[in-house]
N, CA, C and O atoms as a GROMACS GRO file, in nm:
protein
  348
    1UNK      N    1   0.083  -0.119   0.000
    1UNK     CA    2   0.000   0.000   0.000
    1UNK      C    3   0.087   0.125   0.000
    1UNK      O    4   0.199   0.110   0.050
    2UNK      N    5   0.056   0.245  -0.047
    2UNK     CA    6   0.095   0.376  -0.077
    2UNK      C    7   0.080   0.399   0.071
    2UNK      O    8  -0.007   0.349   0.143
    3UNK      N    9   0.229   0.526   0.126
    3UNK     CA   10   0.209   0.557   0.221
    3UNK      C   11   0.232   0.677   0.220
    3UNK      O   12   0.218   0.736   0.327
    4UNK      N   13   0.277   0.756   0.097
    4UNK     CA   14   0.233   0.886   0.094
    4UNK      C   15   0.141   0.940   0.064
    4UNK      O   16   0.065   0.860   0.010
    5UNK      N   17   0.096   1.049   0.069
    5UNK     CA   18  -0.020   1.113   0.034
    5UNK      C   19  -0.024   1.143  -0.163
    5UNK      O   20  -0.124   1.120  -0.231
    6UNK      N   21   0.068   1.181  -0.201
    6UNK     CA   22   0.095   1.200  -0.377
    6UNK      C   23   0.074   1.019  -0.425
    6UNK      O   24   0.054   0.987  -0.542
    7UNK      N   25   0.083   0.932  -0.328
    7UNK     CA   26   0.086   0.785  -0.389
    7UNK      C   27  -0.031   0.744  -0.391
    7UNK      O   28  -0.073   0.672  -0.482
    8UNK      N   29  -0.123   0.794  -0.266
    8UNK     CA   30  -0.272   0.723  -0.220
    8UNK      C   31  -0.372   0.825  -0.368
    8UNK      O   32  -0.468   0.785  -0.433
    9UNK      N   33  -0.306   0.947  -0.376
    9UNK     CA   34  -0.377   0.957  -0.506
    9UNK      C   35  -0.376   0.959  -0.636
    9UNK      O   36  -0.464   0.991  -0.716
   10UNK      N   37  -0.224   0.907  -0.657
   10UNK     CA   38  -0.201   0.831  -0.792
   10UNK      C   39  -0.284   0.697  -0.806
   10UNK      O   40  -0.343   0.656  -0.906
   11UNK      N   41  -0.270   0.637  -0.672
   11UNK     CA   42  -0.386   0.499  -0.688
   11UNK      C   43  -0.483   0.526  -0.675
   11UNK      O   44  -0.538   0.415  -0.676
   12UNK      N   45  -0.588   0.624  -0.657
   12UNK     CA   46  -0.724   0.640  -0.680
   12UNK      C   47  -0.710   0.739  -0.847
   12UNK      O   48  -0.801   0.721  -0.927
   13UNK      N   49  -0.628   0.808  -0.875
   13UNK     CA   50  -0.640   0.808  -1.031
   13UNK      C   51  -0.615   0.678  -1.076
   13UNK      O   52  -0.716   0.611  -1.096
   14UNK      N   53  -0.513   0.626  -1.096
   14UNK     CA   54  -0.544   0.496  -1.186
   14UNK      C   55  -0.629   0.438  -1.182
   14UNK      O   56  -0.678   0.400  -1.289
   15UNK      N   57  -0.690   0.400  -1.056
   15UNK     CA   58  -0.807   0.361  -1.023
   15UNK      C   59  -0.969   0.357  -1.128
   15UNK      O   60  -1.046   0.272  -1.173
   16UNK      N   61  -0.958   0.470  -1.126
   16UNK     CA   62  -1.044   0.574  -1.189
   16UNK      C   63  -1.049   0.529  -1.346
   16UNK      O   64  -1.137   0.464  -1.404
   17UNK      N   65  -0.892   0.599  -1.409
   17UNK     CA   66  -0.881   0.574  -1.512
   17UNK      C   67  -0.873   0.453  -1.602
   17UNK      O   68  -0.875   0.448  -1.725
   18UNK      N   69  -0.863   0.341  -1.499
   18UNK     CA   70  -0.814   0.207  -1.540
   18UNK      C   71  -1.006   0.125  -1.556
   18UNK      O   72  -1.031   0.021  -1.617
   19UNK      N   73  -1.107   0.212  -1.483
   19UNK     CA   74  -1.250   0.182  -1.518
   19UNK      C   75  -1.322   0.224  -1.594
   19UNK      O   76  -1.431   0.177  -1.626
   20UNK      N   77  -1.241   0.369  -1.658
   20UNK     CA   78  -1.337   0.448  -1.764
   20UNK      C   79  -1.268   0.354  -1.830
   20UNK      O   80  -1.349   0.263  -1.847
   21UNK      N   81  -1.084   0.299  -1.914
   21UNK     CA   82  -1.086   0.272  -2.015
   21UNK      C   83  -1.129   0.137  -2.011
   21UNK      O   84  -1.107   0.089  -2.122
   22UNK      N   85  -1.191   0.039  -1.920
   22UNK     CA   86  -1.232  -0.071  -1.935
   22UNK      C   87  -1.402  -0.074  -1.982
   22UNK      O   88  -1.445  -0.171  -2.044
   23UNK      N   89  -1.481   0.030  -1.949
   23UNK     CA   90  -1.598   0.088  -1.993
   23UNK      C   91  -1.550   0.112  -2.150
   23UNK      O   92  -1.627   0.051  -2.223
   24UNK      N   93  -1.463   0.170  -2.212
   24UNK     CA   94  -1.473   0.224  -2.280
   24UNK      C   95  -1.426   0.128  -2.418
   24UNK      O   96  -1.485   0.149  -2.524
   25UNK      N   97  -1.343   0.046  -2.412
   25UNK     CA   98  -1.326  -0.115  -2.433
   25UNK      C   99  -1.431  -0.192  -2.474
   25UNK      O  100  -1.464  -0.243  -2.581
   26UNK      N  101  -1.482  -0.185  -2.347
   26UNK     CA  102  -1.610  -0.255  -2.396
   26UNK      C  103  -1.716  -0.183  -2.526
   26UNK      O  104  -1.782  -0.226  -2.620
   27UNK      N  105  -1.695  -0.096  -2.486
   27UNK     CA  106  -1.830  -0.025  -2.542
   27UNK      C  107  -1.761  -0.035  -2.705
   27UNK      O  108  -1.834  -0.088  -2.788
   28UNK      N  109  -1.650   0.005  -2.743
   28UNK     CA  110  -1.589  -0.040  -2.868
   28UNK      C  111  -1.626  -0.176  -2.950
   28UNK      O  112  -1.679  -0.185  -3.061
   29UNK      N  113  -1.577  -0.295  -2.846
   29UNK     CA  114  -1.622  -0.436  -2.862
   29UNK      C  115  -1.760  -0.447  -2.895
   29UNK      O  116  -1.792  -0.537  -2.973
   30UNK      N  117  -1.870  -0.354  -2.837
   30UNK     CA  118  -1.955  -0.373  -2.859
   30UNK      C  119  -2.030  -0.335  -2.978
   30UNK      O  120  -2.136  -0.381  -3.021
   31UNK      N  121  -1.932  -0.215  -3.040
   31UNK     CA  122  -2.034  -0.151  -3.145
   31UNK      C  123  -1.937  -0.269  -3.257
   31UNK      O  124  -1.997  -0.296  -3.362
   32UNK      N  125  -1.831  -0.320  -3.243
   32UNK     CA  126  -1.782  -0.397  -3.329
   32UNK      C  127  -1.844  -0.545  -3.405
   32UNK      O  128  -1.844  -0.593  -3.519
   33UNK      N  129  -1.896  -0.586  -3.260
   33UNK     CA  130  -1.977  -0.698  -3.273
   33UNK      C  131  -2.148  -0.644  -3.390
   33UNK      O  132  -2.224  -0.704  -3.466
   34UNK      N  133  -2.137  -0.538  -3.350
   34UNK     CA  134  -2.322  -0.506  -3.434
   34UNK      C  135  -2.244  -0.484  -3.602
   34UNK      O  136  -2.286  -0.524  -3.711
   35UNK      N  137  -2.158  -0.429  -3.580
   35UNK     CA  138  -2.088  -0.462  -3.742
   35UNK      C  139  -2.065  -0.569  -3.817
   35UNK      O  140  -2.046  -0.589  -3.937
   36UNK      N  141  -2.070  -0.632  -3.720
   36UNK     CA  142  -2.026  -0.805  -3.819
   36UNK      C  143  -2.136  -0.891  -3.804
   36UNK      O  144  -2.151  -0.998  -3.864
   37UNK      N  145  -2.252  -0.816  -3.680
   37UNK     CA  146  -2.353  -0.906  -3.698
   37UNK      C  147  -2.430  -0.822  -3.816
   37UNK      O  148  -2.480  -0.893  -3.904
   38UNK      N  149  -2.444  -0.684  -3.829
   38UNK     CA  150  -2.530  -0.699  -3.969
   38UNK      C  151  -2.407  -0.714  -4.088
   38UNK      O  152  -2.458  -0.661  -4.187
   39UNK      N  153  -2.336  -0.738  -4.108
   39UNK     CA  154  -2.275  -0.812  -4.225
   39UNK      C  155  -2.301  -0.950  -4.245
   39UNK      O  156  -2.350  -0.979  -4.354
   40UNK      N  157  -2.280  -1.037  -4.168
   40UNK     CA  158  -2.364  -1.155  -4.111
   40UNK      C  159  -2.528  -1.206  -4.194
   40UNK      O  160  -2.567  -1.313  -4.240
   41UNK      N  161  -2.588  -1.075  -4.186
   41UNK     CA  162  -2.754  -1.068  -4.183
   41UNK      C  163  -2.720  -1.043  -4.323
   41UNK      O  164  -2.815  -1.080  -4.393
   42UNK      N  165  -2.570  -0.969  -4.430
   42UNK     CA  166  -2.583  -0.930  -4.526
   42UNK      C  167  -2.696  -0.840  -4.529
   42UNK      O  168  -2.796  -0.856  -4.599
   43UNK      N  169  -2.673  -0.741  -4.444
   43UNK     CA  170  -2.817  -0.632  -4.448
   43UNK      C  171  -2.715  -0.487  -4.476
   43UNK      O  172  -2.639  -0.440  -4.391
   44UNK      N  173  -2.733  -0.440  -4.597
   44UNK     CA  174  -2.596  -0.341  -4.607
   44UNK      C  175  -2.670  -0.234  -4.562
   44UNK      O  176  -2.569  -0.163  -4.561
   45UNK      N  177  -2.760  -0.156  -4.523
   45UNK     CA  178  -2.822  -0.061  -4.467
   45UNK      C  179  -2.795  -0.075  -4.310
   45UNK      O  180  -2.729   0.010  -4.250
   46UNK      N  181  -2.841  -0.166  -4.259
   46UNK     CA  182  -2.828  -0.144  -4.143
   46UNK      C  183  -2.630  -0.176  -4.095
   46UNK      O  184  -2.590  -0.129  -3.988
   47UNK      N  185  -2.546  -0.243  -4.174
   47UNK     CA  186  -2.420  -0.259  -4.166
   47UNK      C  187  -2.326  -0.123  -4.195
   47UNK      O  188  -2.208  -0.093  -4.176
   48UNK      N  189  -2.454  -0.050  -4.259
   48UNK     CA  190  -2.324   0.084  -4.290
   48UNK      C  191  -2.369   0.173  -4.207
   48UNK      O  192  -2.278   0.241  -4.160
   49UNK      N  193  -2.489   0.204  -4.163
   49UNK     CA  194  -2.542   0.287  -4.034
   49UNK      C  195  -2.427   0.250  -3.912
   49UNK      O  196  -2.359   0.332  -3.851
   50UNK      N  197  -2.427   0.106  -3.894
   50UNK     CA  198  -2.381   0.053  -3.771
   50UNK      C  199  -2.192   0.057  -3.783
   50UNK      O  200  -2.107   0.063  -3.694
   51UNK      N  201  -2.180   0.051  -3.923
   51UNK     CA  202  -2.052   0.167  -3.923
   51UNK      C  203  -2.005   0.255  -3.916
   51UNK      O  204  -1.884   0.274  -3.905
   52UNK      N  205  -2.081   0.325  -3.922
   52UNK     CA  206  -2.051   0.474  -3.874
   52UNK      C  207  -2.059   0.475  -3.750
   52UNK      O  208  -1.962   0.536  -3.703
   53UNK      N  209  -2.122   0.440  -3.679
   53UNK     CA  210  -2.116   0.457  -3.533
   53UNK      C  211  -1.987   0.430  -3.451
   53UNK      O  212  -1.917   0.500  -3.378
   54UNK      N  213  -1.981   0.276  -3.500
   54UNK     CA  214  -1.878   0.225  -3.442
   54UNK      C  215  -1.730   0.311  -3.490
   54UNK      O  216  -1.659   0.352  -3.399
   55UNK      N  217  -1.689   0.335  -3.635
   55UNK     CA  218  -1.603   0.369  -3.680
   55UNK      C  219  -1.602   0.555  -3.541
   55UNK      O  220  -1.498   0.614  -3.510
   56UNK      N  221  -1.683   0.577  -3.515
   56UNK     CA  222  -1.670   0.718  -3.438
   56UNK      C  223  -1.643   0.654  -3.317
   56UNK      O  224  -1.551   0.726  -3.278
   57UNK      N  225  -1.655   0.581  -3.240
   57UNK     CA  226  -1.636   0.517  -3.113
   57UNK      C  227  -1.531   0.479  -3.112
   57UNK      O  228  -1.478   0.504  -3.003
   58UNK      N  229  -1.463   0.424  -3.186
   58UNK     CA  230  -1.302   0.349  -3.199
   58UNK      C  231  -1.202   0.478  -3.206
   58UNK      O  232  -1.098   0.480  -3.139
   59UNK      N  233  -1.245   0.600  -3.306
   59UNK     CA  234  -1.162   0.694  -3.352
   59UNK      C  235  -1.129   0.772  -3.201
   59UNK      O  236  -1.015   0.805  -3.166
   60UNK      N  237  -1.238   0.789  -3.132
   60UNK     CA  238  -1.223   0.873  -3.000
   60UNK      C  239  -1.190   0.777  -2.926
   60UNK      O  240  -1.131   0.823  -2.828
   61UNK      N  241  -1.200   0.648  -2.921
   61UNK     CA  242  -1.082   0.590  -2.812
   61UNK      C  243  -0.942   0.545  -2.867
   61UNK      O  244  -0.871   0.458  -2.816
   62UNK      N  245  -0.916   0.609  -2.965
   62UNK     CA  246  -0.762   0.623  -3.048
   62UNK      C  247  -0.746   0.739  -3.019
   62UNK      O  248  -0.624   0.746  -3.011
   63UNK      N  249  -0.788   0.844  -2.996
   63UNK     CA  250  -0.781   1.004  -2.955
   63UNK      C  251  -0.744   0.995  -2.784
   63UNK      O  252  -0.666   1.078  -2.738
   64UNK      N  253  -0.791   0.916  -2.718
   64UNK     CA  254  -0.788   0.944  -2.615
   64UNK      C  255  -0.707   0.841  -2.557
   64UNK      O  256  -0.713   0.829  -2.435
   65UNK      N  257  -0.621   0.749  -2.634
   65UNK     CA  258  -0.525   0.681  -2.581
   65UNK      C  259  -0.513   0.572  -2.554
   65UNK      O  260  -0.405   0.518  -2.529
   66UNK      N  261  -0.691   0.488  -2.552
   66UNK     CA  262  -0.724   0.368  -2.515
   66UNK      C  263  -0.658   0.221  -2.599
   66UNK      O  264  -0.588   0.123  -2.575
   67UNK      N  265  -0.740   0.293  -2.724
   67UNK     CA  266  -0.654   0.253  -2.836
   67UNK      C  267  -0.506   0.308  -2.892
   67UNK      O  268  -0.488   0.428  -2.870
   68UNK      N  269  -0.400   0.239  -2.958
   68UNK     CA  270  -0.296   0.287  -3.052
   68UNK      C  271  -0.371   0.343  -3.190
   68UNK      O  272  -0.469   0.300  -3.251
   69UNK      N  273  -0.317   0.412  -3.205
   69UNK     CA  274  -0.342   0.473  -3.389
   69UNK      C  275  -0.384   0.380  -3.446
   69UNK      O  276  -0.499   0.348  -3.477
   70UNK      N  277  -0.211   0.294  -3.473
   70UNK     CA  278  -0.235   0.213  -3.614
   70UNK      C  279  -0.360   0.084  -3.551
   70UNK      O  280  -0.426   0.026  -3.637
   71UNK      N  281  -0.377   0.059  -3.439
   71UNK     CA  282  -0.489  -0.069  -3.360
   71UNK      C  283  -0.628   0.011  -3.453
   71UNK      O  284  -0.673  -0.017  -3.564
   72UNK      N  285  -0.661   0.099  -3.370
   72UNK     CA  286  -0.818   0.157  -3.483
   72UNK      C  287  -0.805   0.204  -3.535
   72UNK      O  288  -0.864   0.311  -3.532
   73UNK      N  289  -0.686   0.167  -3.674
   73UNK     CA  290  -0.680   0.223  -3.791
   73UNK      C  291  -0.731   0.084  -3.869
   73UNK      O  292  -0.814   0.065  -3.959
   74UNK      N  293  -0.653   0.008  -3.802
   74UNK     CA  294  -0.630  -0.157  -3.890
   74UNK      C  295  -0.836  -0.230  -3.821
   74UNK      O  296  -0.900  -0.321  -3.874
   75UNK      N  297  -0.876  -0.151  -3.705
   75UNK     CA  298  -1.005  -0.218  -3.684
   75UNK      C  299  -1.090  -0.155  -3.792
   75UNK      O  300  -1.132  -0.220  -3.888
   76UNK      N  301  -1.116  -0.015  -3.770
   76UNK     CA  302  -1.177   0.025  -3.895
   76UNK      C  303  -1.172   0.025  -4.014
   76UNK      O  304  -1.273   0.041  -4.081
   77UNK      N  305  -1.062   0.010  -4.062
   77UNK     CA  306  -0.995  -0.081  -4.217
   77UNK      C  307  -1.062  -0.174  -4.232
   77UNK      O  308  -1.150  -0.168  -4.318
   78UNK      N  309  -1.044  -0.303  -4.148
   78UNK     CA  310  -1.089  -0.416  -4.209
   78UNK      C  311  -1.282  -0.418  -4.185
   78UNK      O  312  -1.357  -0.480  -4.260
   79UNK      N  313  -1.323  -0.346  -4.081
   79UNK     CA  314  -1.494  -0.339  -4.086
   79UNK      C  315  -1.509  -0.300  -4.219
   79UNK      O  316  -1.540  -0.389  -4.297
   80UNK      N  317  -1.489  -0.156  -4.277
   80UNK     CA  318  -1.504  -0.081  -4.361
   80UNK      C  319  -1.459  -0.190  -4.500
   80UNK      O  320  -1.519  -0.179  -4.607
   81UNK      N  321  -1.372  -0.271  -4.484
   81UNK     CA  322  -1.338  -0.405  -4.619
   81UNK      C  323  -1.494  -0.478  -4.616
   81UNK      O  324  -1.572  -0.484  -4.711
   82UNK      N  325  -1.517  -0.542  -4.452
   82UNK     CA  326  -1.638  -0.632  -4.483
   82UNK      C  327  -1.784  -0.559  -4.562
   82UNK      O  328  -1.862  -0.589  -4.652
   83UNK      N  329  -1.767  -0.467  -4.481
   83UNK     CA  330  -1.899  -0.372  -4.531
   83UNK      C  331  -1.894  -0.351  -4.671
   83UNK      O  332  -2.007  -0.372  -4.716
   84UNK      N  333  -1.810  -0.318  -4.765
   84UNK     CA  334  -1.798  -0.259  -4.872
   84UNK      C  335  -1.797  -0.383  -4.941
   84UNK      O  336  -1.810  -0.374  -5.063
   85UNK      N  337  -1.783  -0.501  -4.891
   85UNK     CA  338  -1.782  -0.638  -4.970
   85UNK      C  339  -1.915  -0.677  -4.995
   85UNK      O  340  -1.942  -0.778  -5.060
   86UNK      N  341  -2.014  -0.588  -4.939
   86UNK     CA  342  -2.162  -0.629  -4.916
   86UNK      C  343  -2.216  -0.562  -5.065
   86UNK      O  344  -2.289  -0.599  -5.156
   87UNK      N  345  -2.151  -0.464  -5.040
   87UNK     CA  346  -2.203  -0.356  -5.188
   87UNK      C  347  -2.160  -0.395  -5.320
   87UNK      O  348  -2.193  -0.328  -5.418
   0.00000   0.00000   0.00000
């Protein structure tokens, strides 16, 4: 355990920060999965709606550090391959 005071609140920031980016993870995973399930359905309307979403969710957790660049560069690359394979 931290026994300074600058330590006890570096561990309640990480703390902190280590639950938004696990929230925020998920929530990525999640719009990822609705992408491949309407590709799946071969439903290109609802697969390119549900790309855009996701493709904005990945970009701001590449902005904010969660993700690396080239990681949601190469995720949205290859959604944006399946989707466009539909058309």
């Amino acid at each position: 355990m931290a026994t300074h005071k600058s330590a006890e609140k570096r561990m309640r920031q990480n703390e902190e920060r280590r639950k938004r980016n696990v929230s925020i993870r998920t929530h990525v995973k999640t719009r990822i999965k609705a992408v491949l399930k309407a590709v799946e359905e071969k439903d290109l309307e609802k697969s390119s709606e549900t790309l855009v979403k996701a493709r904005s969710v990945i970009a701001k957790a590449s902005s904010k550090g969660i993700l690396h660049k080239n990681n949601a560069a190469r995720k949205i690359s290859r959604l944006t391959r399946k989707v466009n394979a539909l058309g």
